[in-house]
C-alpha positions in Angstrom: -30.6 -17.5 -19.4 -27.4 -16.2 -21.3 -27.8 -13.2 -22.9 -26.1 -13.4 -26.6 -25.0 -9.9 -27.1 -21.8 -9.3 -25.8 -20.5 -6.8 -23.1 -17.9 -4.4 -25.0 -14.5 -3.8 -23.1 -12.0 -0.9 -23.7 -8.4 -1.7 -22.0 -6.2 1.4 -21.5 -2.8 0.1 -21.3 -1.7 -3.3 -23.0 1.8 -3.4 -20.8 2.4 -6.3 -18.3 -0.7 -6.2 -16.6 -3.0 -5.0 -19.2 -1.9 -8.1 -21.7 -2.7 -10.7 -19.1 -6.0 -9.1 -19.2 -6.8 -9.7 -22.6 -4.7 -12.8 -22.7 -7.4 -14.5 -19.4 -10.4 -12.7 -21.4 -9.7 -14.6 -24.7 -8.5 -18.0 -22.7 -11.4 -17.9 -20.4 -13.6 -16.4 -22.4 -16.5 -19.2 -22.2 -15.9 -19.5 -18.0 -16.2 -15.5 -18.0 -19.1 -15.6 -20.0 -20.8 -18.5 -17.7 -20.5 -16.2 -14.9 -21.0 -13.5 -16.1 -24.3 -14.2 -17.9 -23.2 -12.4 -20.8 -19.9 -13.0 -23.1 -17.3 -10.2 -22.9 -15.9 -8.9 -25.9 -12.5 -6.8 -26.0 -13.6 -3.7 -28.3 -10.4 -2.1 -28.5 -6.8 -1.4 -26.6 -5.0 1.4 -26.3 -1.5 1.6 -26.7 1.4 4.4 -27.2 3.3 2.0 -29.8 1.1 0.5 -32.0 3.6 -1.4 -34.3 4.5 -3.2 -31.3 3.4 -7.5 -31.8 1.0 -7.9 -29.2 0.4 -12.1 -29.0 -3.5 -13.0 -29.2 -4.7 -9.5 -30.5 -5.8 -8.6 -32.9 -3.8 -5.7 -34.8 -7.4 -3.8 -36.1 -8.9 -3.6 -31.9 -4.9 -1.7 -31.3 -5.0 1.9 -31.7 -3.4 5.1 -30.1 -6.6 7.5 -29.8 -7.4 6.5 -26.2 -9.4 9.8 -25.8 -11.7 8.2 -29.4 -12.1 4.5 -27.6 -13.8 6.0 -24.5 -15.7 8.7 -26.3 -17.5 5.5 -28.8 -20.7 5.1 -26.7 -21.0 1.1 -27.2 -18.1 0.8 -24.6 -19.3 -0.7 -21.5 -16.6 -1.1 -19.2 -13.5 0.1 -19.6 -10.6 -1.1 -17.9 -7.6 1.1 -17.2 -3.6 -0.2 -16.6 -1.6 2.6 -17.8 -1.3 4.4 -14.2 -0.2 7.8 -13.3 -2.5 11.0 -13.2 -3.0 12.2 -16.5 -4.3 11.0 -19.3 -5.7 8.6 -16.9 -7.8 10.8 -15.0 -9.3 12.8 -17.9 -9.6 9.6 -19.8 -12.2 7.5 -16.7 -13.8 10.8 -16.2 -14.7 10.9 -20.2 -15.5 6.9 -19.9 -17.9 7.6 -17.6 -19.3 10.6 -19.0 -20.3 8.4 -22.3 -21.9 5.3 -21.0 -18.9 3.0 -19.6 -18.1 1.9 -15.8 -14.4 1.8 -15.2 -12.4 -0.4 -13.4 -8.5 0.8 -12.3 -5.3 -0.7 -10.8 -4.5 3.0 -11.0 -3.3 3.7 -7.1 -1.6 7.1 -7.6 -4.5 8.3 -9.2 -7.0 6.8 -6.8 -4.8 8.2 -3.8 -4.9 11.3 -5.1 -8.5 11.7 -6.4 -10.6 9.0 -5.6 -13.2 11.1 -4.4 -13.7 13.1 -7.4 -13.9 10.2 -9.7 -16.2 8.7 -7.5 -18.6 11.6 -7.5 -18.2 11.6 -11.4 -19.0 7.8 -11.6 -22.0 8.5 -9.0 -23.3 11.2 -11.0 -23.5 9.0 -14.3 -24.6 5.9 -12.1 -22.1 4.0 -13.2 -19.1 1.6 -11.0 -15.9 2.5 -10.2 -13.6 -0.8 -9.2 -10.1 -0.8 -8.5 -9.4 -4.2 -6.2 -5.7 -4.4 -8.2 -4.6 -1.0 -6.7 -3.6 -2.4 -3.6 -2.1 -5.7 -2.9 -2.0 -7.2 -6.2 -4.0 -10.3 -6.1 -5.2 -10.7 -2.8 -8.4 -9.4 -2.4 -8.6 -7.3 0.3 -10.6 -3.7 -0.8 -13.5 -5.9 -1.3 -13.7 -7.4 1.6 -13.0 -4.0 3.3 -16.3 -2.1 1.9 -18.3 -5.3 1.1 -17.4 -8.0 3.9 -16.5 -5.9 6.9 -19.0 -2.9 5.9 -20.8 -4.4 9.0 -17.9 -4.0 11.6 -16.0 -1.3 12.9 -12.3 -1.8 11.6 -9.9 -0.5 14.1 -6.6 -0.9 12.3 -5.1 -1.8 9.1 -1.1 -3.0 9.3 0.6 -4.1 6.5 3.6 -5.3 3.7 2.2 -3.6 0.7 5.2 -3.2 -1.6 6.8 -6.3 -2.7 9.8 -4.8 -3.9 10.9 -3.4 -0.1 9.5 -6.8 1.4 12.6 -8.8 -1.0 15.0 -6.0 -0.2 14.2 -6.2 3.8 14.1 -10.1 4.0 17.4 -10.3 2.2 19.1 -7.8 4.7 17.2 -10.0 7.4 18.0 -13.5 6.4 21.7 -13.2 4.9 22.9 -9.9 6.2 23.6 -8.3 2.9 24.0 -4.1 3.3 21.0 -2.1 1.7 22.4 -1.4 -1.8 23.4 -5.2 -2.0 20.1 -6.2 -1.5 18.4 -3.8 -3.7 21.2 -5.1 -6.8 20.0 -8.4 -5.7 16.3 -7.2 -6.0 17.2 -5.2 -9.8 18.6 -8.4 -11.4 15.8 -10.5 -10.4 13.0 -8.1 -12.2 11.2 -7.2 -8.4 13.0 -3.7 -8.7 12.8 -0.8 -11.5 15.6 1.1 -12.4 14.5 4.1 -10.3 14.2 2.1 -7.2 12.5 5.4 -5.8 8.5 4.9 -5.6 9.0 1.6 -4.0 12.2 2.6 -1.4 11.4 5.8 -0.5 7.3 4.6 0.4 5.6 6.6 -2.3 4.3 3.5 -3.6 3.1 2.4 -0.1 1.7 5.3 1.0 -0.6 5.6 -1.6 -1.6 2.4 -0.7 -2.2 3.5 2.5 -4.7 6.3 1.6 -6.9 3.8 -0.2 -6.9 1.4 2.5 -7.4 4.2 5.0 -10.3 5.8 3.5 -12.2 2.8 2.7 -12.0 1.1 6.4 -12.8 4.5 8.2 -15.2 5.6 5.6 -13.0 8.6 5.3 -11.7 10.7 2.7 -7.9 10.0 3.1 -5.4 11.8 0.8 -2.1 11.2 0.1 -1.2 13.8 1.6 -2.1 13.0 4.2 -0.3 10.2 5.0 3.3 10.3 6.5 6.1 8.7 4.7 9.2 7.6 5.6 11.5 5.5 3.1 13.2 2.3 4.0 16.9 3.6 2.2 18.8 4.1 5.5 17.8 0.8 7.3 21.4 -1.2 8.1 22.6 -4.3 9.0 22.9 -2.7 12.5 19.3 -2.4 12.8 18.6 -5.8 12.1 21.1 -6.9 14.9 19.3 -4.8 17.1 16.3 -6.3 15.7 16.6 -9.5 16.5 18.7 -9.1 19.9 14.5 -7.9 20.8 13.6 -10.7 19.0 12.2 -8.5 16.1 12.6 -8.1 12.4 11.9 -4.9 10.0 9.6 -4.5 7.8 8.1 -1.0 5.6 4.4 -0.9 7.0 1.8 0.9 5.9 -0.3 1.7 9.4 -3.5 2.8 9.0 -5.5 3.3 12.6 -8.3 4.8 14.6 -6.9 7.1 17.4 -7.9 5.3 20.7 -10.7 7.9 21.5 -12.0 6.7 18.2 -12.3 10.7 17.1 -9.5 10.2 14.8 -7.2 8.4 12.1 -3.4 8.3 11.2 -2.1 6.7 8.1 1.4 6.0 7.7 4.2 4.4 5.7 7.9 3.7 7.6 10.4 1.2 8.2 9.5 -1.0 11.9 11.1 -3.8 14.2 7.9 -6.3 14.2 8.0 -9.2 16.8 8.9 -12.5 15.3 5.9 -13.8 17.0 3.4 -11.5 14.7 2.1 -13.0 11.8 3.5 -10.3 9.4 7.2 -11.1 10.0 6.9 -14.6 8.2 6.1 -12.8 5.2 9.3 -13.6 3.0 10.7 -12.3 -0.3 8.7 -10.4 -2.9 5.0 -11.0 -1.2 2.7 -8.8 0.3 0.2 -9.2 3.3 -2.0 -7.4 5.4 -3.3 -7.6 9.1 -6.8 -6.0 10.0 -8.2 -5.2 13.3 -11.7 -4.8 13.9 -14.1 -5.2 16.6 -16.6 -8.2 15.7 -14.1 -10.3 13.9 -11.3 -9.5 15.5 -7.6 -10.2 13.6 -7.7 -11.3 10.5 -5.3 -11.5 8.0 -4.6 -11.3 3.9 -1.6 -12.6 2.1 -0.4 -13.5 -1.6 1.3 -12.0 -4.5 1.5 -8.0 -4.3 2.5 -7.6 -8.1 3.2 -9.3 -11.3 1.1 -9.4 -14.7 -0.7 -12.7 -13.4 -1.5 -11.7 -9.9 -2.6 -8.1 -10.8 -4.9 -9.2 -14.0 -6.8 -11.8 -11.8 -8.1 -8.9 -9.1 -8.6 -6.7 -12.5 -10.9 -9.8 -14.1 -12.5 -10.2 -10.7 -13.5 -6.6 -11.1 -14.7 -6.6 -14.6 -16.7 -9.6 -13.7 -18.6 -7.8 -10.8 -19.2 -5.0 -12.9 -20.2 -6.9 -15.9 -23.1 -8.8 -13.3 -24.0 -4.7 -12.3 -24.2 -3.6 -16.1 -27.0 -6.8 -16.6 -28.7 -6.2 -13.6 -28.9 -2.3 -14.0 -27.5 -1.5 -10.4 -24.6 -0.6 -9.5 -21.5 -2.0 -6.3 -20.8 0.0 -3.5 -19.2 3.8 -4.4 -17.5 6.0 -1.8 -17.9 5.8 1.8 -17.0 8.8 3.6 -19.8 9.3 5.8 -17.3 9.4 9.3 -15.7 12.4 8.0 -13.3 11.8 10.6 -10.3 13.7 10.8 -6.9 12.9 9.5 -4.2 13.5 12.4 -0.7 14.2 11.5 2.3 11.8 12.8 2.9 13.5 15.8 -0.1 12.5 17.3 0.7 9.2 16.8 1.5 6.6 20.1 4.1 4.0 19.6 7.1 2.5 21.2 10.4 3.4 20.5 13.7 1.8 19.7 16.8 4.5 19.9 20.5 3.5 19.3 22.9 6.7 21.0 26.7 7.3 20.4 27.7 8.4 23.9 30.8 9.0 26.2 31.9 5.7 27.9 32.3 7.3 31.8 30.4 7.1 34.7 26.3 9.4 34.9 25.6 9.4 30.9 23.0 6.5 31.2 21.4 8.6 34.0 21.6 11.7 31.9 19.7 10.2 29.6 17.1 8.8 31.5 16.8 12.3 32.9 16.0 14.3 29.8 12.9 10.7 29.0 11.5 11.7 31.8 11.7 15.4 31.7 9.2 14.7 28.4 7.6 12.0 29.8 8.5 9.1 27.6 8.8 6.1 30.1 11.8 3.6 29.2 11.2 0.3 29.4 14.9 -1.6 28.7 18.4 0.0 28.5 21.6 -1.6 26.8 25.0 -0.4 27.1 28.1 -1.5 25.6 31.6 0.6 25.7 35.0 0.7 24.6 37.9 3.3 24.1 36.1 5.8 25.6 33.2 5.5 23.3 29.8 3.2 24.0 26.9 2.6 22.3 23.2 3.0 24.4 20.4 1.5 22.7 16.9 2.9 25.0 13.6 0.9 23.8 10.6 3.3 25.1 7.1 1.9 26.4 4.3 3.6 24.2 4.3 7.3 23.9 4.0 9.9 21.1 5.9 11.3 18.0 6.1 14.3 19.4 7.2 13.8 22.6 9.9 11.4 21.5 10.9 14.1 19.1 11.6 16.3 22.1 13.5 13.8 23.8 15.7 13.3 20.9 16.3 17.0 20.3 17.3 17.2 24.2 19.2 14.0 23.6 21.7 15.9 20.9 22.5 18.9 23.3 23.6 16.7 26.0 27.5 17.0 25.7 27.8 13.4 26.5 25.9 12.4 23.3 28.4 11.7 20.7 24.8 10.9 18.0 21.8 9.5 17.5 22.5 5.9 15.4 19.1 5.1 14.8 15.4 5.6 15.7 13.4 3.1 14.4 9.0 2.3 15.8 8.3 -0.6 17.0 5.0 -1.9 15.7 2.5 -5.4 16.0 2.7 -5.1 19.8 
């Protein structure tokens, strides 16, 4: 039986994502309500400029005190799209202090503090969602703490940033130069104007944390994970790429140590075997590729952004929560009963693709291979070309640390007959 009264809704944020929230509330409005049990009503929306024509609201539920639509005591969810730290953070800590679960998109914030809002929503038994953090539309957190919270999840690989995906698979498919790619990206809308958060991996990394934490049932900060940015990747890379039969992608890596004592989480350019299910991922789309012990490889792909995409895993959310609210319970909160610890990069075990400048004459490729095994990173293929005096060595390592390989490559640069180091780039998906 439907009850009649309606579940009040406070959106925080009425920009691209928050008005396709409203706009799917009012449109599916009686579907919502069917599943819910209960209609949904929006209560009131938050905005910094309220003279602004928003299409399908109404101008009395639009108002600027955020801090007053939390603090009204009738709210019962509220749903937050305005990202950043503050006001978001003190404004879901106040929602749940008065009566309201909370459901985010809010990464940065979640990467960064998860855990306390998590104890705050805990303490005032209320939810705390956020499936539109990461990935956009796919679902993928749920079925991380819900669907796998039976298995042991080894290893989390993935394209989590659309914007680097286009930029990449241009470079890949038509040889464009980095900047090229990235004006390309600009004029079509899948890049801001400060490129930065997306290029440089803060955007992924972030990401990362949340995925990280939630399969190892670990308190991952974003701190902890290790960023690298995607800016200096070149049309020389991606020939080398694909004479190993490889394209690049920005990953975010998240993965137990194989002792199983420990996890990594990490955001960097990588050559990816054609053959891997990740390096079909084209243009501006995000997917990601889990390892775990029972079910073994499985993998999640769509849309990573957009108003659209990012609204649906917000309504999913507010419908789950909505069902708790009725019920009186409450979905799963923080998992972080592992504890384990968070190892930095250089702890990490990977193979290795390095481009060297050297001297074209006879005993450099053996110099080389000298100083490898002097810090015991194994080769396994060597390929030289020279000219003029000059030649270019590209060295592909088996697996071996980031450590060790960043002694080799410090050894590497004293060696007279080392003209540079080109490029370093991991090889991952192996």
């Amino acid at each position: 039986m439907m009850r009649t009264r309606p579940l009040k809704v406070a959106l925080l944020g009425c920009g691209v994502v928050g008005s396709e929230v409203a706009r799917i509330m009012t449109t599916h409005a009686d579907d919502l309500a069917a599943r819910i049990g209960a209609p949904v009503e929006l209560a009131g929306v938050a905005v910094r400029r309220p003279s602004k024509v928003r299409e399908g609201i109404p101008q009395e539920l639009v108002t600027t005190d955020a801090t007053a639509l939390v603090k009204r005591g009738d709210i019962d969810v509220v749903v937050e799209v305005i990202g950043g730290i503050e006001p978001a953070r003190s404004l879901i800590t106040t929602a749940f202090e008065h009566g309201a679960s909370v459901v985010s998109a809010n990464k940065a914030l979640l990467a960064q503090d998860g855990a306390a809002l998590h104890a705050v929503a805990g303490q005032h038994g209320k939810d705390l969602y956020y499936e539109a953090a990461v990935a956009g539309a796919i679902p993928l957190i749920r079925p991380l703490r819900e669907s796998l919270a039976g298995d042991k999840v080894n290893r989390v690989l993935g394209i989590v940033n659309g914007t680097t995906n286009f930029i990449l698979d241009k470079m890949d498919s038509t040889g464009a130069g980095y900047q090229e790619a990235l004006d390309e990206a600009t004029a079509l809308g899948y890049a801001e104007a400060d490129p930065t958060a997306d290029v440089e991996g803060f955007d992924a990394a972030a990401k990362a944390a949340i995925l990280a934490g939630i399969a190892f049932h670990t308190r991952v900060r974003l701190d902890d994970v290790y960023r690298e940015g995607m800016t200096e990747v070149t049309a020389s890379d991606f020939a080398s790429a694909k004479n190993m039969g490889c394209t690049i992608k920005l990953l975010a890596i998240c993965e137990r140590a194989e002792d199983g004592r420990s996890v990594t989480a990490r955001v960097h350019p990588a050559m990816i075997p054609l053959t891997h299910p990740l390096a079909s991922v084209r243009g501006a789309y995000n997917a990601v590729f889990v390892e775990s012990d029972a079910s073994g490889q499985l993998m999640f792909y769509g849309p990573g952004a957009g108003g659209a995409p990012t609204a649906s895993a917000v309504l999913g959310d507010l419908v789950a929560v909505c069902r708790n609210r009725l019920s009186g319970t409450t979905g799963p909160g923080e998992s972080a009963y592992a504890a384990l610890p968070v190892s930095g990069m250089g702890e990490v075990v990977t193979r290795y693709h390095i481009s060297l400048d050297v001297a074209d004459k006879p005993g450099v490729l053996a110099q080389v291979a000298t100083v490898f095994a002097e810090h015991g990173v194994s080769i396994d293929t060597v390929r030289q070309q020279g000219k003029d005096g000059e030649a270019s060595l590209v060295v592909v390592t088996h697996r071996a640390s980031d450590a060790a390989l960043g002694g080799t490559v410090e050894a590497l640069r004293k060696l007279d007959t080392v003209r540079g180091v080109a490029s370093i780039m991991r090889v991952e998906g192996e």
